[in-house]
Backbone as CSV, one residue per row, in Angstrom:
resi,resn,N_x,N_y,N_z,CA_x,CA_y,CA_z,C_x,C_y,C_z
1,UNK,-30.451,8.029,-18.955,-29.334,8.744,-19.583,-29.878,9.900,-20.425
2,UNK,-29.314,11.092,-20.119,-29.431,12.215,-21.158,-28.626,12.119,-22.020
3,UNK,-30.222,12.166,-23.187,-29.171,12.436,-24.915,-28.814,14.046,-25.441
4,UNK,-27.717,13.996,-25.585,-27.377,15.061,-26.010,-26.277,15.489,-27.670
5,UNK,-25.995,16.823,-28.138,-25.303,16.706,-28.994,-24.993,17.811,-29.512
6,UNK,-23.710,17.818,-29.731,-23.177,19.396,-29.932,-23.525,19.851,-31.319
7,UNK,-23.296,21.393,-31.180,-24.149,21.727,-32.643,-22.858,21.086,-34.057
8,UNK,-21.794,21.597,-33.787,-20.556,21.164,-34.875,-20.001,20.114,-35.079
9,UNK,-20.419,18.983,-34.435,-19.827,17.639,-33.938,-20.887,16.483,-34.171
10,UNK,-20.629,15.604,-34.977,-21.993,14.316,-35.609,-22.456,13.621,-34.461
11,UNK,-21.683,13.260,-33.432,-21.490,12.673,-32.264,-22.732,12.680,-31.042
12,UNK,-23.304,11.579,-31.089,-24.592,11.941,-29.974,-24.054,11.546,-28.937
13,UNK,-23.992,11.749,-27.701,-23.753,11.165,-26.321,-24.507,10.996,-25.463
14,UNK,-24.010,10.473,-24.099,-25.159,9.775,-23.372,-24.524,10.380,-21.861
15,UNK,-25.208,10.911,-20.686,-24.736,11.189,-19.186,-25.576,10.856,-18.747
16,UNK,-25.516,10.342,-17.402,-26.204,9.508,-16.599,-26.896,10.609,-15.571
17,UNK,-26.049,11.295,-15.636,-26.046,12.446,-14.476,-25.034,12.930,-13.761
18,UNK,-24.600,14.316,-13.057,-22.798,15.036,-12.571,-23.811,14.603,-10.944
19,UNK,-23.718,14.071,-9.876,-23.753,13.843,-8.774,-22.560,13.592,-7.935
20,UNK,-22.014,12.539,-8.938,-20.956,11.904,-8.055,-19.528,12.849,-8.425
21,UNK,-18.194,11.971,-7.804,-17.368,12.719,-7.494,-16.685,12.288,-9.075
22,UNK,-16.393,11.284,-8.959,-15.719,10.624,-10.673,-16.517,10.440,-11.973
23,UNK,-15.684,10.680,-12.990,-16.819,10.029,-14.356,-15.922,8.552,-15.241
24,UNK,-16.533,8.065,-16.058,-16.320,7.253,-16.718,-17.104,7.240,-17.666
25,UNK,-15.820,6.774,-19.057,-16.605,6.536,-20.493,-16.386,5.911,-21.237
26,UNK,-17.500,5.478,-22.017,-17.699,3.934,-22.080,-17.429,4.005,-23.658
27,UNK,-16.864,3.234,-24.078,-16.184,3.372,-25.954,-17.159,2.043,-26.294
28,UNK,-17.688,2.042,-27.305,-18.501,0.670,-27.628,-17.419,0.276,-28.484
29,UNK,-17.760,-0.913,-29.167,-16.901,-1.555,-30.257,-17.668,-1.764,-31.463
30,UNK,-17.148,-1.874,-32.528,-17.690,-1.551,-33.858,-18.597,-2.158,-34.281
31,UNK,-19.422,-1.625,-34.990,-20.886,-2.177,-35.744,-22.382,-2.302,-34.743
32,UNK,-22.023,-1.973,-33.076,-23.298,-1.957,-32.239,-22.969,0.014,-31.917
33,UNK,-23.591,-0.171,-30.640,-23.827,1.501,-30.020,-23.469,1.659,-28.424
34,UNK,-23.140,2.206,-28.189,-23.570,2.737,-26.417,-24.265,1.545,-25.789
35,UNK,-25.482,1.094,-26.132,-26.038,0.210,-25.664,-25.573,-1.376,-25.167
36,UNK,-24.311,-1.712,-25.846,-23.951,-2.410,-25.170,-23.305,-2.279,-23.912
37,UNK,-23.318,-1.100,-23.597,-22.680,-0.872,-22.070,-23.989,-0.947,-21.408
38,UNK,-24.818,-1.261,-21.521,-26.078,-1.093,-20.462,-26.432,-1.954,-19.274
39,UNK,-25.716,-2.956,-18.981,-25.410,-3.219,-18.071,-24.423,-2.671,-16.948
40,UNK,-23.317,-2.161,-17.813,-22.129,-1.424,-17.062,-23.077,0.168,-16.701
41,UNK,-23.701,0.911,-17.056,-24.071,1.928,-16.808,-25.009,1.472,-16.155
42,UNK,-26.213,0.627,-15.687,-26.926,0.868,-15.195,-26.741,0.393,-13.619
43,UNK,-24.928,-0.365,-13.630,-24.981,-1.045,-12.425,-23.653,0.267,-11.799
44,UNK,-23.333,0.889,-12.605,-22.511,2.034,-12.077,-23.053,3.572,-11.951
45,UNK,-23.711,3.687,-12.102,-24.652,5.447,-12.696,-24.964,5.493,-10.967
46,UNK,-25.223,4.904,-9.808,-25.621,5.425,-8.541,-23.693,6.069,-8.269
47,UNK,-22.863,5.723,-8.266,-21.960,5.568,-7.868,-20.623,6.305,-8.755
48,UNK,-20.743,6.641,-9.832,-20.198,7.315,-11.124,-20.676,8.061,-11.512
49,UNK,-20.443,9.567,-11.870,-21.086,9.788,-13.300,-20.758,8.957,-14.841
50,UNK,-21.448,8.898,-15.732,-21.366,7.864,-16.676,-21.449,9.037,-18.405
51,UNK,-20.620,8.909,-18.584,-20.605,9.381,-20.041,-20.959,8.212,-20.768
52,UNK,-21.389,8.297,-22.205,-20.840,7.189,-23.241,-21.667,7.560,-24.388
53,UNK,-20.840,7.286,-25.380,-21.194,7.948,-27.032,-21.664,6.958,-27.754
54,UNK,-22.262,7.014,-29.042,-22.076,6.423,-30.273,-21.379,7.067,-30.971
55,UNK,-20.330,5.836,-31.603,-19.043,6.346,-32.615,-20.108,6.716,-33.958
56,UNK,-18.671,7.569,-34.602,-19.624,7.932,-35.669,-19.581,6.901,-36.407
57,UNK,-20.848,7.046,-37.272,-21.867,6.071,-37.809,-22.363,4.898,-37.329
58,UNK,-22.101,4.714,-35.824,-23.208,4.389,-35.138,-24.028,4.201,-34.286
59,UNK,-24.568,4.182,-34.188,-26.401,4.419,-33.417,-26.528,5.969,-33.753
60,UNK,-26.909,6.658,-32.876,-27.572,7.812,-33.668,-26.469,9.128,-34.242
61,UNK,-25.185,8.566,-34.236,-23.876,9.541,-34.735,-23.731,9.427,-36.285
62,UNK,-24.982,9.823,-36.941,-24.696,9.219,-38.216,-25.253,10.573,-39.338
63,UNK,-25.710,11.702,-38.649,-25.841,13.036,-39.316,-24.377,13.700,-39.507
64,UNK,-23.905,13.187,-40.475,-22.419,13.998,-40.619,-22.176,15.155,-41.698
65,UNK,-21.303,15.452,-41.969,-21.149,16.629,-43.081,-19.524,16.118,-43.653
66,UNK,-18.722,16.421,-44.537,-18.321,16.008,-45.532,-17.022,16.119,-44.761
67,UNK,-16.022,15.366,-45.163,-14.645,15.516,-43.598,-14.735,14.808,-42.347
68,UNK,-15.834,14.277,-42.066,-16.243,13.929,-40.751,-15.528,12.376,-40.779
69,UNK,-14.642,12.184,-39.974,-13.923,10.982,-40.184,-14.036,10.250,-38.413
70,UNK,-13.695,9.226,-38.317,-13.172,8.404,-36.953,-11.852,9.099,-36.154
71,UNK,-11.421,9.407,-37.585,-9.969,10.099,-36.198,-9.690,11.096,-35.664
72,UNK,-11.346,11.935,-35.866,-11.468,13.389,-35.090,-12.328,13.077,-34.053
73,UNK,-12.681,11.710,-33.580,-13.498,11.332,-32.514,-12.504,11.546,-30.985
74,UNK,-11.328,11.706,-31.230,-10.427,12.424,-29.710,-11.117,13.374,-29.144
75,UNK,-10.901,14.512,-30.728,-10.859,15.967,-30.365,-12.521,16.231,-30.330
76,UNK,-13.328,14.996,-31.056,-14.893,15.521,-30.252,-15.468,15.293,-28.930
77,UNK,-14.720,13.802,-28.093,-14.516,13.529,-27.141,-14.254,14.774,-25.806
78,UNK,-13.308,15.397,-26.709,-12.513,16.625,-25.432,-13.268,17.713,-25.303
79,UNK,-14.358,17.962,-26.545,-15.353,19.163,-27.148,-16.449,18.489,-25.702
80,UNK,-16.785,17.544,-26.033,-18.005,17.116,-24.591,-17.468,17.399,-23.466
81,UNK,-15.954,16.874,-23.095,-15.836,16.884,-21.742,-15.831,17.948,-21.659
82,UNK,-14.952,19.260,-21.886,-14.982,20.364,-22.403,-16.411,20.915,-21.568
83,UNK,-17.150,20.654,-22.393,-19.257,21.191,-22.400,-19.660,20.468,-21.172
84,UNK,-18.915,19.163,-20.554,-19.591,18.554,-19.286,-19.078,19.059,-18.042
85,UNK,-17.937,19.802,-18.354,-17.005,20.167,-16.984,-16.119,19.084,-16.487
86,UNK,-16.035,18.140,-17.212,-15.239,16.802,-16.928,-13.434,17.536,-17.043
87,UNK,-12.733,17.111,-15.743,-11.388,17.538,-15.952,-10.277,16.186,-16.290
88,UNK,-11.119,15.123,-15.364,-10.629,13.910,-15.773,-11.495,12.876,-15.284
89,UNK,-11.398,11.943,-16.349,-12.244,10.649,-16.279,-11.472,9.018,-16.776
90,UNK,-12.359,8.371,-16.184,-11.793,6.996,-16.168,-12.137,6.463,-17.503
91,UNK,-11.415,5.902,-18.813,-11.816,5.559,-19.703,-12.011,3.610,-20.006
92,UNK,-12.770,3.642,-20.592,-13.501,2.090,-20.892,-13.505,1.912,-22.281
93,UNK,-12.999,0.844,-23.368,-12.997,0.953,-24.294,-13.108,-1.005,-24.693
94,UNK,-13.867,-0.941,-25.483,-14.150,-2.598,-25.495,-14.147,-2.546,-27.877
95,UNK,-12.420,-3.514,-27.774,-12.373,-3.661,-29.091,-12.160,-2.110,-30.157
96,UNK,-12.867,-1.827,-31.078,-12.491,-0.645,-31.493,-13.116,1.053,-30.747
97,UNK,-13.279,0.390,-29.813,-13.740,1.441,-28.074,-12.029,1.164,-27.749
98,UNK,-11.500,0.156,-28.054,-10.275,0.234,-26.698,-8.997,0.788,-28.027
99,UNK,-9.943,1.311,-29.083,-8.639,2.020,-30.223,-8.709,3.333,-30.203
100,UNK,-10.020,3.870,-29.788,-10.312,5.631,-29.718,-10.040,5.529,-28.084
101,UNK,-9.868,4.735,-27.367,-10.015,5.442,-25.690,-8.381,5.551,-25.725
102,UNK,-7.426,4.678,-26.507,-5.767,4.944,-26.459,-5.793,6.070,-27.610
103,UNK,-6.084,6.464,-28.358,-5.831,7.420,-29.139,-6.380,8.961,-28.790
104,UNK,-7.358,9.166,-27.710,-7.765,10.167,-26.866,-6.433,10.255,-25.763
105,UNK,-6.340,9.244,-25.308,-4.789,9.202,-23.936,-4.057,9.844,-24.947
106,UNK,-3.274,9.259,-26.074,-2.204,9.880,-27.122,-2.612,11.084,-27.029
107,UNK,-3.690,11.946,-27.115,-3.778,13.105,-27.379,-3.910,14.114,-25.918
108,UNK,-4.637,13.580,-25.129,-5.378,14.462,-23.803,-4.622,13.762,-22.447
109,UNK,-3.443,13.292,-22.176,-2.976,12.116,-21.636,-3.665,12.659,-19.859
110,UNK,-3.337,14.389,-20.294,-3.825,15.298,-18.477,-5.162,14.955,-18.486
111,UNK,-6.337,14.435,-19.395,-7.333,14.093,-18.727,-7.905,12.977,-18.320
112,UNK,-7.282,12.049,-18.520,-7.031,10.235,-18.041,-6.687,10.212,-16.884
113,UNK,-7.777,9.990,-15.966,-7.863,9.046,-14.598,-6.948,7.501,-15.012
114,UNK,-8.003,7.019,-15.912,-7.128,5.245,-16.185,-7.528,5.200,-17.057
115,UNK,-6.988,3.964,-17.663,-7.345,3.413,-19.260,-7.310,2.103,-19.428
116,UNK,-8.395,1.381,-19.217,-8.854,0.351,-19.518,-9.548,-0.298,-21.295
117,UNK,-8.367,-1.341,-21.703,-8.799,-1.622,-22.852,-9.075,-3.129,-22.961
118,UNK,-9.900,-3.624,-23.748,-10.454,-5.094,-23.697,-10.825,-5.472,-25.433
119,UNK,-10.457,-6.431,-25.895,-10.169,-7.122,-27.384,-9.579,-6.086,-28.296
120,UNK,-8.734,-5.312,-27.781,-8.078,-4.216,-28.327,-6.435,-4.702,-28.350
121,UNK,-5.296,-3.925,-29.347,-4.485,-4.094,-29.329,-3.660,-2.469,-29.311
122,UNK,-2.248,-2.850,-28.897,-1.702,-1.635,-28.508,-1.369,-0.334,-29.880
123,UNK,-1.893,0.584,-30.272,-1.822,1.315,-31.347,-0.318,1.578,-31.212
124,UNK,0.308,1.830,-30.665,1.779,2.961,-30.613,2.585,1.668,-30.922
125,UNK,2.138,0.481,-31.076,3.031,-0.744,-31.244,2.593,-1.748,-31.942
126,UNK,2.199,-1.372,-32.767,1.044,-2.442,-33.844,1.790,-2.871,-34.864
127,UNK,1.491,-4.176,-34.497,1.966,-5.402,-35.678,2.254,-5.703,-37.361
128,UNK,2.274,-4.974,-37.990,1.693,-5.028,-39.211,1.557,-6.411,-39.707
129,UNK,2.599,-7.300,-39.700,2.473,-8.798,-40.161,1.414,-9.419,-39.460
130,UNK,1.156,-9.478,-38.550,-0.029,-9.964,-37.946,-1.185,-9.395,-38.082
131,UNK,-1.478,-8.078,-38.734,-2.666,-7.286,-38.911,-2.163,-8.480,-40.503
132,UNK,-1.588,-8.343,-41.486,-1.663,-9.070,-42.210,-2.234,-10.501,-42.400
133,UNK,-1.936,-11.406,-41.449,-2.552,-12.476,-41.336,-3.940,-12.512,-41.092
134,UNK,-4.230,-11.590,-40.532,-6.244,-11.198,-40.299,-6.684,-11.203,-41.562
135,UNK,-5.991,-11.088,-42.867,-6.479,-9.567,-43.929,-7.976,-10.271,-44.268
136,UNK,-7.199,-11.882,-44.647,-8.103,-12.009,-45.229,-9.520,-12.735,-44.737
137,UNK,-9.502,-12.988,-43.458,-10.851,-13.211,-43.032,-11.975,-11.931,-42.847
138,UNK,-11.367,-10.699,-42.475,-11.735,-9.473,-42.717,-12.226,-9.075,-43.784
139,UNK,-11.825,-9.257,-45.044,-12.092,-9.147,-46.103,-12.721,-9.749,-46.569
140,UNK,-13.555,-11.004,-46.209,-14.378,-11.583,-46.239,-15.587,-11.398,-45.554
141,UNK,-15.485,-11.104,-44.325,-16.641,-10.057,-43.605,-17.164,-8.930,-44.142
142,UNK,-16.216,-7.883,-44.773,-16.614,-7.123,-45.184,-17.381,-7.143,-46.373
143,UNK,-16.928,-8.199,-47.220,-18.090,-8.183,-48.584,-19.626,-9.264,-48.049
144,UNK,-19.347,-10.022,-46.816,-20.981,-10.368,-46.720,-21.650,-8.843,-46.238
145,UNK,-20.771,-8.116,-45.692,-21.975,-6.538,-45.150,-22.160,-5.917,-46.381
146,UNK,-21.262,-6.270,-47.091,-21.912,-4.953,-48.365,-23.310,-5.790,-49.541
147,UNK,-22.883,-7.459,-49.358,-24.244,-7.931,-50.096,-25.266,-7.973,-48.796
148,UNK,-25.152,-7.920,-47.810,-26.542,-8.570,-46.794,-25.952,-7.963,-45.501
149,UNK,-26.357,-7.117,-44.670,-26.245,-6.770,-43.370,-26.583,-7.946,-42.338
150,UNK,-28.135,-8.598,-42.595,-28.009,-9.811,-41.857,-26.992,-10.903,-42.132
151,UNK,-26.910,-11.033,-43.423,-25.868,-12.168,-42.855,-23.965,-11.955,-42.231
152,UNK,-24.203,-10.574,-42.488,-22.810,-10.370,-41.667,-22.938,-10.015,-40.419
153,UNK,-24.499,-9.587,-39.863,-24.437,-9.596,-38.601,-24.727,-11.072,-37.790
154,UNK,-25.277,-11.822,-38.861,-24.878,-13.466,-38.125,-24.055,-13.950,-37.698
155,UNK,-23.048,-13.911,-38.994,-21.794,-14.168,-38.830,-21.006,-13.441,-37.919
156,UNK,-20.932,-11.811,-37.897,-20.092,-11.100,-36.724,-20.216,-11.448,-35.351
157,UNK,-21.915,-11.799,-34.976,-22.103,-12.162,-33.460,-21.118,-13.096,-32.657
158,UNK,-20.672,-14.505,-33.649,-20.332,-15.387,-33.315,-18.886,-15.277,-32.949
159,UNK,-18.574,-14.295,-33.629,-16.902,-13.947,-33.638,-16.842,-12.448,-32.595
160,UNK,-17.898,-11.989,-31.840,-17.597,-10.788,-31.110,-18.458,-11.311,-29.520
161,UNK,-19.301,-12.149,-29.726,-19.391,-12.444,-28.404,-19.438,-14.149,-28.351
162,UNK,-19.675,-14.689,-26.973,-19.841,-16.424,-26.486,-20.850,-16.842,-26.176
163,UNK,-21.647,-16.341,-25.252,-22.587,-16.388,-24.898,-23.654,-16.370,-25.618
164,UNK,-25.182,-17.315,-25.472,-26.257,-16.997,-26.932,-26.832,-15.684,-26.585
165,UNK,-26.696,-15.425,-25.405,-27.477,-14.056,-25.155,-27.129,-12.910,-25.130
166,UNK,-25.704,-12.679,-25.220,-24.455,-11.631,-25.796,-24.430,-11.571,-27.381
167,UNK,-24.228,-12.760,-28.023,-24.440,-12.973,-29.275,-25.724,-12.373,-30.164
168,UNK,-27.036,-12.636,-29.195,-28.497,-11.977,-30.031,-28.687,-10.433,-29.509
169,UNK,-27.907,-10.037,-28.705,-27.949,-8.689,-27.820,-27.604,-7.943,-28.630
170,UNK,-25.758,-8.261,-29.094,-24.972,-7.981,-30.398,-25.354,-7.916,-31.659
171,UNK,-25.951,-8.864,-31.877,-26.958,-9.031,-33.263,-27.754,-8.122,-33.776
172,UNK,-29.021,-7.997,-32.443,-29.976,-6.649,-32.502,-29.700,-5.317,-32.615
173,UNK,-28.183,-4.954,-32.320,-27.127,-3.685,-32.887,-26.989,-3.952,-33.895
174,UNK,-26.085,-4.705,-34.318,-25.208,-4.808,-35.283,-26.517,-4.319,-36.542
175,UNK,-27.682,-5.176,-36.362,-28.439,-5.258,-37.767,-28.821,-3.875,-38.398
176,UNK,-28.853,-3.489,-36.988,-28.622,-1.631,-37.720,-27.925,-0.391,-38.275
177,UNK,-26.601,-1.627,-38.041,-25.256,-0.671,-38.723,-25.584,-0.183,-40.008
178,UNK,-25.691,1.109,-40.507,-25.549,1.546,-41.610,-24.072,0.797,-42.964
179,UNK,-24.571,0.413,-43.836,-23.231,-0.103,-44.711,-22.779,1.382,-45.228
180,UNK,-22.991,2.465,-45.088,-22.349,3.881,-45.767,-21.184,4.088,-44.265
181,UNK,-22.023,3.483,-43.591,-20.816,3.928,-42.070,-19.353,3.027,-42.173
182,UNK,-19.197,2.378,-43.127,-18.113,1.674,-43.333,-16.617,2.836,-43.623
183,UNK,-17.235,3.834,-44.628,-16.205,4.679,-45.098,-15.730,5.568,-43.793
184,UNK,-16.416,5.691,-43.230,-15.793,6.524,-41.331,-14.333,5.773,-40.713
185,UNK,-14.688,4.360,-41.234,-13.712,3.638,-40.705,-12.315,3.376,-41.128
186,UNK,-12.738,3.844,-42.458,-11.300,4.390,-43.187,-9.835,4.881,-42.666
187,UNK,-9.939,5.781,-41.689,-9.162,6.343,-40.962,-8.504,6.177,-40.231
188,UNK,-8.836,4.846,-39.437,-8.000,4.005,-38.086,-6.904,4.078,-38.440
189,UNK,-6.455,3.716,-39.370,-4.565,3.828,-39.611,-4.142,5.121,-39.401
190,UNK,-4.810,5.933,-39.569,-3.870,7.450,-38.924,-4.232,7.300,-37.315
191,UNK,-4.201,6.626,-36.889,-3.887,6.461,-35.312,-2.926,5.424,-34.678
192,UNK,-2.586,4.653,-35.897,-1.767,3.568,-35.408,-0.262,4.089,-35.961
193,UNK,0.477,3.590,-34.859,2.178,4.155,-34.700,2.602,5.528,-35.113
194,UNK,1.772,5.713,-34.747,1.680,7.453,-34.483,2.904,8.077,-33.422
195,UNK,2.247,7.534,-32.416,2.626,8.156,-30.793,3.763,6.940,-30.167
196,UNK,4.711,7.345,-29.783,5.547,6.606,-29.031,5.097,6.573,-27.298
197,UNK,4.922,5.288,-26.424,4.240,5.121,-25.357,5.481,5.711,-24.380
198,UNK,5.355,6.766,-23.789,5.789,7.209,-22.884,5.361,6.810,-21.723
199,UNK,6.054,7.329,-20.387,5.461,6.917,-19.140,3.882,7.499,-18.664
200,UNK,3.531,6.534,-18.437,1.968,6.625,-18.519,1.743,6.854,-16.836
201,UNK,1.105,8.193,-17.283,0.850,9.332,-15.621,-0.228,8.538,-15.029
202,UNK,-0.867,7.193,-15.656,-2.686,7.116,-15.155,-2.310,5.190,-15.092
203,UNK,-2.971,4.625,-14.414,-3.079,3.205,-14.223,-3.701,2.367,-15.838
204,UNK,-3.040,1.277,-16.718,-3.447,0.734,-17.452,-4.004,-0.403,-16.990
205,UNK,-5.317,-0.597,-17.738,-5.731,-2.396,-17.562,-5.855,-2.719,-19.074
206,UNK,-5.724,-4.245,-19.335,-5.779,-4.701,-20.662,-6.370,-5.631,-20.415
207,UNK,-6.998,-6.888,-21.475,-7.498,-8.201,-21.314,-8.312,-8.327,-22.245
208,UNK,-8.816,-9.658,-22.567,-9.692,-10.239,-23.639,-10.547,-11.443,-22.918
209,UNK,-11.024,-12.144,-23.593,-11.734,-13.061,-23.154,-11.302,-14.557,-23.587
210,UNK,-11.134,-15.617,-22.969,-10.095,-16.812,-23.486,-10.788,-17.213,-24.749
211,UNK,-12.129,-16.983,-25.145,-12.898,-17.383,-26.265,-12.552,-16.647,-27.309
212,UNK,-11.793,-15.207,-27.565,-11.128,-14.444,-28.476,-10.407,-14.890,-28.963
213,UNK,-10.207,-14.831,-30.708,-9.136,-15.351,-31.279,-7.860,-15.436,-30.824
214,UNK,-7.355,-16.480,-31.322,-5.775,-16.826,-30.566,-4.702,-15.305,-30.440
215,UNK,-4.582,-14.736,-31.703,-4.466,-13.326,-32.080,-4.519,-12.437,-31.227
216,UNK,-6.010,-12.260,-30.450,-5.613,-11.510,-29.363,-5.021,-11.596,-27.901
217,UNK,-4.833,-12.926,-27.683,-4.263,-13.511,-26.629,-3.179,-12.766,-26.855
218,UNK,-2.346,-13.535,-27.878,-0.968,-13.005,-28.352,-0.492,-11.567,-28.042
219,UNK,-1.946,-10.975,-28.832,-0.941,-8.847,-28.545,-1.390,-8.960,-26.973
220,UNK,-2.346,-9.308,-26.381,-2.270,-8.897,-25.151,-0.985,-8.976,-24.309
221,UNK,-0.026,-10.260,-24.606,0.559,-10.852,-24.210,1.672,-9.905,-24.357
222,UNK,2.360,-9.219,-25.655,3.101,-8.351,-25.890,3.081,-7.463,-25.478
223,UNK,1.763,-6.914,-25.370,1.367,-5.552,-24.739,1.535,-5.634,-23.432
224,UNK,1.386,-6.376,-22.567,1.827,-6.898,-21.344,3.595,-6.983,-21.138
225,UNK,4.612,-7.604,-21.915,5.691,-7.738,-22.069,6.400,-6.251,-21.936
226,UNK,5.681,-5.547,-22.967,6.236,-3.647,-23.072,5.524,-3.196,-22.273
227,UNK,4.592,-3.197,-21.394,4.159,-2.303,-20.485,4.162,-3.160,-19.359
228,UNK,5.349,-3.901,-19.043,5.018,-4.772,-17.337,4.400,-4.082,-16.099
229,UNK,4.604,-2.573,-15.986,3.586,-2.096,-15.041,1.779,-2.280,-15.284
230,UNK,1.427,-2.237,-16.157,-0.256,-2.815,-16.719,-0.548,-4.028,-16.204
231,UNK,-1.911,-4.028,-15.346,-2.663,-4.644,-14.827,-3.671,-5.746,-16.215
232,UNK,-3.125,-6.928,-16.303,-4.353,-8.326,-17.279,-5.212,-8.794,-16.646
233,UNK,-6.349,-8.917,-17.147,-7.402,-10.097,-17.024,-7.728,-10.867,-18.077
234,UNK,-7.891,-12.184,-17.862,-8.414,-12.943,-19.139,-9.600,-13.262,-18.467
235,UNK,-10.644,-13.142,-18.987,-11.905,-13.502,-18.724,-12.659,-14.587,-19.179
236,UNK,-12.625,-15.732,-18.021,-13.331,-16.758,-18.791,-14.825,-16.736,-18.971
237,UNK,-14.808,-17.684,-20.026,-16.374,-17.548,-20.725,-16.763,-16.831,-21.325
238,UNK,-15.699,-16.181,-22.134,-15.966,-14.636,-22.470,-15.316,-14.892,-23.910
239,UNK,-15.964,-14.343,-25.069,-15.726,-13.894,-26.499,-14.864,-12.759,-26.356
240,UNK,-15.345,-12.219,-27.590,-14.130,-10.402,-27.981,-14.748,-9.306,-26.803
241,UNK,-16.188,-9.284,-27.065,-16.641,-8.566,-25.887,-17.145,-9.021,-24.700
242,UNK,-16.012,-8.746,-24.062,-16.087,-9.538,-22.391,-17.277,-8.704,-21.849
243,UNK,-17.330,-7.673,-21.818,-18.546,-6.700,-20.993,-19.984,-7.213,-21.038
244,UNK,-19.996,-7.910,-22.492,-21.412,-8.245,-22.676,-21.676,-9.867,-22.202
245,UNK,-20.265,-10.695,-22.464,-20.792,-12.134,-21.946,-20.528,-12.369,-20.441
246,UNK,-19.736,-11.494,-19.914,-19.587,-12.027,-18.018,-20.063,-10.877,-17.581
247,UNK,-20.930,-9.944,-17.792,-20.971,-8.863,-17.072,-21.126,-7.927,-15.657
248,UNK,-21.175,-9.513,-15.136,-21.334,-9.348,-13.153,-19.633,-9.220,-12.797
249,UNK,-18.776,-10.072,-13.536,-17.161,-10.579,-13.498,-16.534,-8.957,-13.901
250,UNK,-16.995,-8.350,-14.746,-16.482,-7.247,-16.009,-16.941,-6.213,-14.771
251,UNK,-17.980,-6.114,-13.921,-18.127,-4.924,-13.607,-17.575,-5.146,-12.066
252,UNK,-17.538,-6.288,-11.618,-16.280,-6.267,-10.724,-14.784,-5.751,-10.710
253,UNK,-14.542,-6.325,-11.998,-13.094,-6.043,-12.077,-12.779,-4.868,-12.252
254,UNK,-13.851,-3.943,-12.889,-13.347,-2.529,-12.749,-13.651,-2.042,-11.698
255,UNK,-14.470,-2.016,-10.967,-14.376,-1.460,-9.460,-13.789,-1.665,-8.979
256,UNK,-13.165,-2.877,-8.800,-11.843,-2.864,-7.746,-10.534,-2.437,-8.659
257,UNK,-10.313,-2.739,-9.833,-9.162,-1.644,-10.565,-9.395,0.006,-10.012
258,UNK,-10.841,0.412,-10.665,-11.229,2.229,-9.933,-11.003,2.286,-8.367
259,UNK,-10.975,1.546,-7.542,-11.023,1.509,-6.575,-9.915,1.663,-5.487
260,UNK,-8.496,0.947,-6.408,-7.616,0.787,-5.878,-6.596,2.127,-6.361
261,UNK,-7.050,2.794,-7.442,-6.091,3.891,-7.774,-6.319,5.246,-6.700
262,UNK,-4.932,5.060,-6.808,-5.059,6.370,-5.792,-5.313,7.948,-6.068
């Protein structure tokens, strides 16, 4: 993968290479990098071109300047494709990957091939009472990262993947999350119920893993209810990030989802 990075934009990215006819891009989920797609890129890059970033503040998206927030990660998104010649691409978003890949659709909807989201919930229709009931285990995560990075990346593994070898994969990210990269994250609420879901020009997939909190079963389930045209998978054996604990299952299912759109 070529690293690259625009001069005005904190944002490092990753291309596999422009050969093929389609691209796809890969959204990580919070507190690891790009790197957890490395299975998905290395078993799709003959056959795809492959974008995929680190969000800001993390892995190497962490040179910022003052303003630099999460919810201008659309419009830096569109600045690459923009610089790659990308007119439209297939998006991948796993957890707070599957909150910037719907909030790029909200914004760029003409450059969405599809939109695939996984331990994510629907932004244009978000819960508040049930984001309430999270508050406070969240809030408890968050003060073990601000006394000890390891022990909140102990604790996070167990709750983001199933598998022991998804779990220490996750781990070996996570331990490098910057705790200053917390304040980036500030911003997610200016993306939620924003945008009202109109008819969606591009194929949706959704799903979680049956090992994901009960919670996300649930919005999937809703999100499924309001969008009955959207394609589910529940993935067994699988935690929050399905990509990393079934990843032979995960990279099936999107090929034959990419496969079947016309």
């Amino acid at each position: 993968m070529k690293q690259s990075k625009m001069d005005h934009s904190p944002i490092t990215y990753y291309v596999s290479g422009k050969k093929c006819n389609e691209w796809i891009l890969f959204l990580h989920a919070a507190f690891v990098d790009h790197r957890m797609f490395n299975t998905q890129i290395e078993y799709f890059r003959s056959k795809y071109n492959v974008l995929a970033v680190d969000i800001i503040g993390h892995g190497k998206s962490i040179n910022t300047k003052k303003g630099d927030s999460i919810d201008k990660m659309s419009a830096w998104i569109y600045d690459i494709m923009e610089a790659e010649k990308i007119e439209k691409i297939h998006i991948v978003g796993v957890s707070l990957g599957a909150i910037l890949a719907q909030d790029f659709a909200n914004h760029y909807p003409q450059m969405v091939k599809s939109l695939a989201c996984f331990g994510g919930y629907d932004i244009n229709n978000f819960d508040m009472e049930m984001q309430k009931k999270n508050s406070a285990s969240q809030m408890l995560m968050m003060l073990k990262a601000l006394f000890s990075i390891k022990w909140f990346a102990k604790s996070n593994k167990k709750i983001s993947a199933f598998t022991l070898q998804a779990q220490n994969d996750f781990y070996d990210m996570n331990i490098q999350f910057p705790k200053k990269s917390f304040m980036y994250l500030a911003s997610l609420n200016n993306m939620v119920n924003t945008y009202q879901t109109g008819q969606r020009a591009y194929p949706l997939l959704i799903g979680c893993g049956e090992f994901d909190i009960s919670a996300e079963l649930q919005v999937i389930k809703m999100w499924k209810d309001r969008e009955p045209q959207c394609k589910v998978v529940l993935f067994e054996n699988a935690g929050h990030c399905v990509n990393m604990d079934t990843p032979q299952i995960f990279n099936a299912t999107m090929e034959e989802f990419w496969t079947n759109i016309n």
